[in-house]
N, C-alpha and C positions, 0 to 999 in steps of 0.2 A: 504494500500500500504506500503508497503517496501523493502528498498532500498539494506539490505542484502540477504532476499529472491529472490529480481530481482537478484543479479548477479548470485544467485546460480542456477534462471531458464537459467542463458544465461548458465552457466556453464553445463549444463545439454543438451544443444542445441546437441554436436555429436550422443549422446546416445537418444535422440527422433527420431534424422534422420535415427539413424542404424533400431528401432521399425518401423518407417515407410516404411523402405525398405524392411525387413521382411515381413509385411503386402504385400506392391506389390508385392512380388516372386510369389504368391499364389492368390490372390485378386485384380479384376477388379471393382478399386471405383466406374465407373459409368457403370455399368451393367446394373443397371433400368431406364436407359434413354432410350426412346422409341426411335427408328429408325427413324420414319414420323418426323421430326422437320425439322423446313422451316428455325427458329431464336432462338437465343440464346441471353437473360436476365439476366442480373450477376445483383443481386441489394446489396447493403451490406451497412454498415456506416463504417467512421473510416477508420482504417486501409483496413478493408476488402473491401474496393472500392478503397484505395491504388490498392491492386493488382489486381482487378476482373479489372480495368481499363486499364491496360497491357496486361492483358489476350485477352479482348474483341479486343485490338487495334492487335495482335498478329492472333487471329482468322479473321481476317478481312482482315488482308497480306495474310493469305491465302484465301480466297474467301470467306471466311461464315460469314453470315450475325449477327453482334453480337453488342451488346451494353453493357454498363456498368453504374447504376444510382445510385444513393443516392437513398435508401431505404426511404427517406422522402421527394423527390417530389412528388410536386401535378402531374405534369408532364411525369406520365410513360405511356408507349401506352398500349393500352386494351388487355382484356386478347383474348386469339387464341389457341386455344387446336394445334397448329404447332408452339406454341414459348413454346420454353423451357424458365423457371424461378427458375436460380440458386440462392439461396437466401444463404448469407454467414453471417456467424456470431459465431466468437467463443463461446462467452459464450450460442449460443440458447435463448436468451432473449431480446434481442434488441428490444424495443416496437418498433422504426420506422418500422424493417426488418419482425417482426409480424402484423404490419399494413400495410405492403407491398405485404405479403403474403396473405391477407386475402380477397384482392383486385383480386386476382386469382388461390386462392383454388377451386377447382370443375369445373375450364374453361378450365386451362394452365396446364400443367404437371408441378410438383414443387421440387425440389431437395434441401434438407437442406445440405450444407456444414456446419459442427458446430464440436467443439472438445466435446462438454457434448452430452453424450446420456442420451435420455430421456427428454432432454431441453426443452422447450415450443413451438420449432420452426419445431421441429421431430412429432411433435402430431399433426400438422397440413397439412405433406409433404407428398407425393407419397412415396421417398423415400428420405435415409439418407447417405450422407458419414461422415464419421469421420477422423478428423484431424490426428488423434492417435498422438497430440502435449504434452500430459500428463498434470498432473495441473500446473498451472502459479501461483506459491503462491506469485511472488511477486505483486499480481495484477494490473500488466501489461501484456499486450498480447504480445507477440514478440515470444517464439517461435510459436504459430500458426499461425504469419502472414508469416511464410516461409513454413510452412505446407500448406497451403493455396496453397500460388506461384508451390508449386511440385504437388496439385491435381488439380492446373488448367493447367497444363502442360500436363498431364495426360487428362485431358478434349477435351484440344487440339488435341493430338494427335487422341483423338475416331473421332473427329467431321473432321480431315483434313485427316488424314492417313500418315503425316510425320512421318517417323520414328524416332524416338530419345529412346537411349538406356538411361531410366530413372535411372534403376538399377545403371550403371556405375556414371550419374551423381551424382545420391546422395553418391554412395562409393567414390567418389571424392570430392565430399561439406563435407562429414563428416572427412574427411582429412583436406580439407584446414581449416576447422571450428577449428578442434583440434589444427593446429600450431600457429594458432593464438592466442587458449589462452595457448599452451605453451611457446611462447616468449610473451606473454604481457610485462614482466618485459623488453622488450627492446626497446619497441614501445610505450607504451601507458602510460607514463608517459610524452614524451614528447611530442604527440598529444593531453593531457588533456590541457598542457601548451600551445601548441598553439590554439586550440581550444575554451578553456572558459576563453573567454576576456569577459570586460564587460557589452558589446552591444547586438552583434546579432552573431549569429553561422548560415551560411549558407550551405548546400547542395545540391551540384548540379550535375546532373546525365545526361543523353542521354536519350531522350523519352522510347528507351525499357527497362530502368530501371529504368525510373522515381518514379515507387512504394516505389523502394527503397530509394531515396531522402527522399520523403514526408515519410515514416517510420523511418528513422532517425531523421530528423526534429522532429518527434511526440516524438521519446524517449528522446531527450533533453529537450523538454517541457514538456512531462508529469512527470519527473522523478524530477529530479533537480528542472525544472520548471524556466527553462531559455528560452530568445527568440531565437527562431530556426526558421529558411523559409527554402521550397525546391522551386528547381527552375528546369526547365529545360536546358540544357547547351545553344544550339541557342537561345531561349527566353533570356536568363539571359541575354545578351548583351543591348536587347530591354527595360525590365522592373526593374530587380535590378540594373543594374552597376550603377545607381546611389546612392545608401547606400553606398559605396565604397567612396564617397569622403567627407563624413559628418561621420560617426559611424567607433569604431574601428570593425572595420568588418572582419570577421575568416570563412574558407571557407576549406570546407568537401570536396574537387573534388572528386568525381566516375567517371573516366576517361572514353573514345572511342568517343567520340562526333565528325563529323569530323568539329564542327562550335569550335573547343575548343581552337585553335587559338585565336582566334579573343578576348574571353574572358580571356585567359591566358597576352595577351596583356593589355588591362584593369585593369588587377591586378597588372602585374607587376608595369604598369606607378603609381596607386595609391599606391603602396606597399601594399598591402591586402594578409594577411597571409593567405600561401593557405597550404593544406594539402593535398597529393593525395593517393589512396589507388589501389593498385594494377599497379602501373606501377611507373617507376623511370621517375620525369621531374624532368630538370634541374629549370625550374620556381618556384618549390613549395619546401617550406622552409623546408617542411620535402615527405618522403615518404611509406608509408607503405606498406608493400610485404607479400606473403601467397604463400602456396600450389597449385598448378593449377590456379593462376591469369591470365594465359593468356588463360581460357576457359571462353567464354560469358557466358556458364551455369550457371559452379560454383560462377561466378563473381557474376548471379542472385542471386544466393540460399547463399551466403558466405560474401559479401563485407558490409553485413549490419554490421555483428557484430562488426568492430570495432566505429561506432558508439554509438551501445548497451554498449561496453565496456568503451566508454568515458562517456556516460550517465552517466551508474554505478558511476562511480568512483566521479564525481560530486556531485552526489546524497549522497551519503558515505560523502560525505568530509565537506555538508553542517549540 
């Protein structure tokens, strides 16, 4: 792992999204999903059950029947030649996700999401999609975990029939993605400062972008290797607001919640430096703004990086 390589793969993050949109103009990632499916299987670790868990809740608002598990429960339902089992994993090697897999090779129909072809995970699938996230030299996954979020979007759509004009989204993420590291120097000096205090750095998001919480969370911990929790916004009034009155406690808001009152309240009575990304509150001691903030999409595919970019810069400094 390193920490200059990482920022050069975030740096790299518009120009993977523009490859992947390319790829869509032409290319239906999940072509070889058979038709007859009753249920749909996201299993993945890490990060990749981050998002496959958005996904499944998101397939679910719309009527189809879906779930999302950790590739290492004992716990997963048996295989059905009418449930699809999406298995994710960037690198293709995840022993959990290959002993996940193995559990229904030859019953379930199996679809490897993975950015390495050839991986160990593709040897054993029906078939494969590819991230097209490029290499992650700083061996951290982060751009494939938003590569992921755009081919379960794309999932979605085969399996519901909403329309959503992908293309436009991503020429729009890969906008907002750009301005963000063109003004870094105005922003993200002073969200390092308020951010990495010397306790707990919290993120907290609204269930349809929870992924993004816990992905953030992860890059502060695995990078720097600072304490980071993701929370959900209505939960967090129930389970964290108590850290808030013991630990200097620093706070990522991902805004839209409509429980975000009530938590905003909380903060201010404890003074808990908040931070909000994509929308100006008067509560939060700083605010950070981007290109198409006020699209849900983009806000999916876009509001992690400055996370990524606070990581980074931590990471650098220790």
């Amino acid at each position: 792992m390193d920490p200059s390589l990482f920022a050069t793969d975030i740096e790299r993050r518009p120009g993977a999204l523009q490859d992947l949109q390319r790829f869509l103009v032409t290319d239906d990632p999940w072509a070889d999903v058979p038709d007859e499916i009753e249920q749909v299987l996201l299993v993945g670790m890490g990060s990749s059950t981050y998002a496959a868990s958005v996904a499944a809740a998101r397939l679910r608002a719309h009527g189809v029947e879906a779930v999302a598990e950790l590739a290492s429960s004992e716990l997963l339902p048996p295989p059905d030649p009418e449930r699809l089992v999406v298995a994710i994993s960037a690198s293709g090697g995840s022993r959990e996700t290959l002993d996940a897999v193995a559990q229904y090779a030859g019953q379930s129909p199996v679809v490897v999401l993975t950015n390495v072809e050839g991986s160990p995970l593709t040897e054993v699938a029906d078939a494969t999609v590819l991230m097209h996230a490029g290499e992650e030299r700083g061996g951290v996954s982060c751009r494939s975990y938003t590569h992921t979020q755009v081919l379960l979007l794309a999932l979605e759509a085969r399996f519901t029939g909403v329309e959503r004009d992908l293309l436009a989204i991503l020429g729009r993420s890969v906008e907002s993605s750009q301005d963000l590291l063109d003004r870094r120097a105005s922003w993200l000096p002073q969200a390092v400062e308020h951010l990495g205090g010397p306790d707990i750095t919290a993120v907290v998001a609204p269930f349809r972008r929870l992924g993004n919480a816990q992905q953030s969370a992860l890059m502060v911990r695995e990078g720097p290797r600072r304490q980071a929790v993701a929370s959900e916004t209505g939960e967090w009034s129930h389970v964290d607001v108590y850290l808030t009155k013991t630990q200097d406690y620093r706070m990522l808001l991902l805004p839209g919640s409509r429980y975000e009152a009530e938590l905003l309240r909380w903060t201010e009575e404890r003074g808990t430096t908040v931070v909000s990304v994509g929308v100006d509150l008067d509560a939060a001691d700083a605010s950070i703004r981007y290109r198409h903030d006020d699209d849900e999409d983009v806000r999916l595919l876009s509001e992690l990086m400055v996370a990524e970019l606070v990581a980074a810069d931590l990471w650098l400094s220790t």
